[in-house]
C-alpha positions as CSV (number, residue, x, y, z in Angstrom):
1,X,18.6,48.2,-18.6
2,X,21.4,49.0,-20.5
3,X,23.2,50.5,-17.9
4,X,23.3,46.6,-16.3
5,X,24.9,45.2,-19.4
6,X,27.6,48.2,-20.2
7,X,30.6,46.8,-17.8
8,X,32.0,44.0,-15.6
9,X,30.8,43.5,-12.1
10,X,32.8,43.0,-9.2
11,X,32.9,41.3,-5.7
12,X,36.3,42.3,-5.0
13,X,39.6,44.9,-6.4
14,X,41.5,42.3,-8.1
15,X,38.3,40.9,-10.4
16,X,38.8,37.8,-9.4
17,X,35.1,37.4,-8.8
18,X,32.9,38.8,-11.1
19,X,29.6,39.0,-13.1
20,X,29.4,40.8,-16.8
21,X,25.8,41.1,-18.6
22,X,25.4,41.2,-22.5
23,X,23.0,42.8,-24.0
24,X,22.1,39.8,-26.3
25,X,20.7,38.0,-22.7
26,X,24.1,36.4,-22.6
27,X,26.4,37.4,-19.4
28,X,29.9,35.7,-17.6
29,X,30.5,34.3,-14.4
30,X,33.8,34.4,-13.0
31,X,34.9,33.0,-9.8
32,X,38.3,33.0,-8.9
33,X,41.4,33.6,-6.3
34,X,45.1,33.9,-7.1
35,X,45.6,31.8,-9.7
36,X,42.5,28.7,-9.3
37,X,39.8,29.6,-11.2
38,X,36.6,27.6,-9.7
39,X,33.9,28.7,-12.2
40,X,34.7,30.8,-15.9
41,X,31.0,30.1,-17.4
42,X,28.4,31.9,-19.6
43,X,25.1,32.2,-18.7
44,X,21.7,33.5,-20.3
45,X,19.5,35.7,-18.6
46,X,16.1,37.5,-18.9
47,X,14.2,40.3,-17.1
48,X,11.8,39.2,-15.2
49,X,10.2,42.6,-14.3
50,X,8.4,44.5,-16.6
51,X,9.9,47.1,-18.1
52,X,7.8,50.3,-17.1
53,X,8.8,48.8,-13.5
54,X,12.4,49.7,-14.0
55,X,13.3,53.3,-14.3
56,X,17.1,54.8,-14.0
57,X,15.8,56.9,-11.3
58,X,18.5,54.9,-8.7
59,X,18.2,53.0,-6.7
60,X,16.1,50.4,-8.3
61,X,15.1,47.0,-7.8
62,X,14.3,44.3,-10.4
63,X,14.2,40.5,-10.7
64,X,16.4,38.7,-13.6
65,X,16.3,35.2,-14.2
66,X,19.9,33.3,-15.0
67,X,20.9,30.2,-16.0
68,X,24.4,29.3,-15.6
69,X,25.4,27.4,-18.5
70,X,28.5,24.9,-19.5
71,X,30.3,27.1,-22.4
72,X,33.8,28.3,-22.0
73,X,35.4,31.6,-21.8
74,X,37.4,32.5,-24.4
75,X,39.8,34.4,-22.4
76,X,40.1,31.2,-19.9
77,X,42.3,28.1,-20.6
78,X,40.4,25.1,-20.5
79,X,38.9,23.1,-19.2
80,X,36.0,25.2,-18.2
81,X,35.5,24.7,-14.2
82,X,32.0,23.4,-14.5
83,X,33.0,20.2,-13.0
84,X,33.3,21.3,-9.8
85,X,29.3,22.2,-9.7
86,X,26.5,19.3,-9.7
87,X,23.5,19.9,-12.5
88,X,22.0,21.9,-10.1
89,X,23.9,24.6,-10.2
90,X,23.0,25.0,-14.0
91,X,19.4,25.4,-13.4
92,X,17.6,28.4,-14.0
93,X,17.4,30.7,-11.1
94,X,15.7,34.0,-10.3
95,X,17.6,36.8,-8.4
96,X,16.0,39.8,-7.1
97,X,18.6,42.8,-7.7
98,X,18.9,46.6,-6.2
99,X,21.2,48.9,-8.5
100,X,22.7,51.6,-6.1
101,X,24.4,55.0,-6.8
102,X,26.4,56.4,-4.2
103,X,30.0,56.2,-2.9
104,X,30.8,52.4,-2.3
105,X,34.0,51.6,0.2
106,X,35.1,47.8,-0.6
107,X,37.0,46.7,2.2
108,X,39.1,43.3,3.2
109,X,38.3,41.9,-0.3
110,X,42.0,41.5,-1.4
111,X,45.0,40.6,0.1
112,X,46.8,43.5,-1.5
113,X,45.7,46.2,0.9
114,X,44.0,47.9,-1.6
115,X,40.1,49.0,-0.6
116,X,38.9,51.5,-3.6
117,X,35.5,53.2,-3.7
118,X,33.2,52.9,-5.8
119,X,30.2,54.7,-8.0
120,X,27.4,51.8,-8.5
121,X,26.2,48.6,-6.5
122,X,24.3,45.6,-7.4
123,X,23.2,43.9,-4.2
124,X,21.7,40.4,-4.8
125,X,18.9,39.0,-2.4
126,X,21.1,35.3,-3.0
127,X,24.7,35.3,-4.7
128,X,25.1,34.7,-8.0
129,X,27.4,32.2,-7.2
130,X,25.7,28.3,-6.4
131,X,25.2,27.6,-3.0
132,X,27.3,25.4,-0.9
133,X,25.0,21.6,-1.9
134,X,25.5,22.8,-5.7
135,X,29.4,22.2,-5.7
136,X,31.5,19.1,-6.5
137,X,34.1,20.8,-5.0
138,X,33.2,21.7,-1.6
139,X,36.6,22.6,0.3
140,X,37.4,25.7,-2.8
141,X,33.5,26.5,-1.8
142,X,34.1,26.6,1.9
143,X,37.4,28.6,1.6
144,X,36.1,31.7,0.5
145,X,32.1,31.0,1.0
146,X,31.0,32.5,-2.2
147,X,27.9,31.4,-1.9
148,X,27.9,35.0,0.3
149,X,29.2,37.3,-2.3
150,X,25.7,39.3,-3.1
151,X,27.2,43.1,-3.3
152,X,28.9,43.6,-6.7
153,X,30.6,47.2,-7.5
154,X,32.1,48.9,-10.6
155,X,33.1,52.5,-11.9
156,X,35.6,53.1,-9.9
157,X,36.0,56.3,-8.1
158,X,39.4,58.1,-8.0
159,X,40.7,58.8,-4.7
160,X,41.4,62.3,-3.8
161,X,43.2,62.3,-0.5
């Protein structure tokens, strides 16, 4: 699944909220808006299906496993956000994933008025984000409910209009 681990992930235009998987079972968790970053974390992950069970012919499904862990970002000041989760939210967790190819329209994501298409989709059965009982910081989780944010785009497609 190389394909998974070649480029950033995102929720919304801006990247304010986005997922990035490293081929060394390593990945990073960003979950931002305007300038408050909530949650700038590694995590490790594995592949939980097997790997004859995963082709490229798209769309695909598959189940990872992640663990969200407490190291920093380099490209983030700290202090890393992890305070605002409880222990929970670093426990391991398994996701089952659909990789989509198509012609994505991402609308009323950003307050910019900017709505792009894109290529690929990674639509989550649960968020990679923690749910709403695994925040310390519950009114930043409420604002933006991104416990919700389970469709995750990138390659961008140029608009021709």
């Amino acid at each position: 699944m190389s394909f998974l681990c070649s480029s950033f992930w995102t929720w919304n235009p801006d990247k304010k909220c986005t997922v990035k998987f490293n081929e060394d079972a390593t990945g990073e968790l960003v979950c931002s808006v305007e300038f408050n970053v909530f949650i700038a974390s590694q995590f490790d992950w594995e592949m939980r299906s097997k790997a004859e069970d995963v082709t490229m012919v798209l769309p695909v499904a598959f189940e990872i496993a992640m663990t969200l862990k407490k190291r920093e970002l380099k490209d983030y000041p700290p202090p890393i956000k992890h305070t605002a989760l409880s222990d929970a939210a670093f426990e391991q967790k398994a996701y089952h994933i659909r990789l989509e190819k198509g012609a994505f329209k991402v609308e009323n994501r950003t307050t910019y008025g900017f709505n792009p298409t894109y290529e690929y989709r990674l639509v989550w059965d649960k968020a990679p984000y923690p749910p709403l009982e695994e925040w310390n910081n519950k009114p930043a989780a409420k604002a933006d409910r991104y416990w919700e944010r389970k469709d995750f785009y990138r390659d961008q497609i140029e608009n021709t209009e």
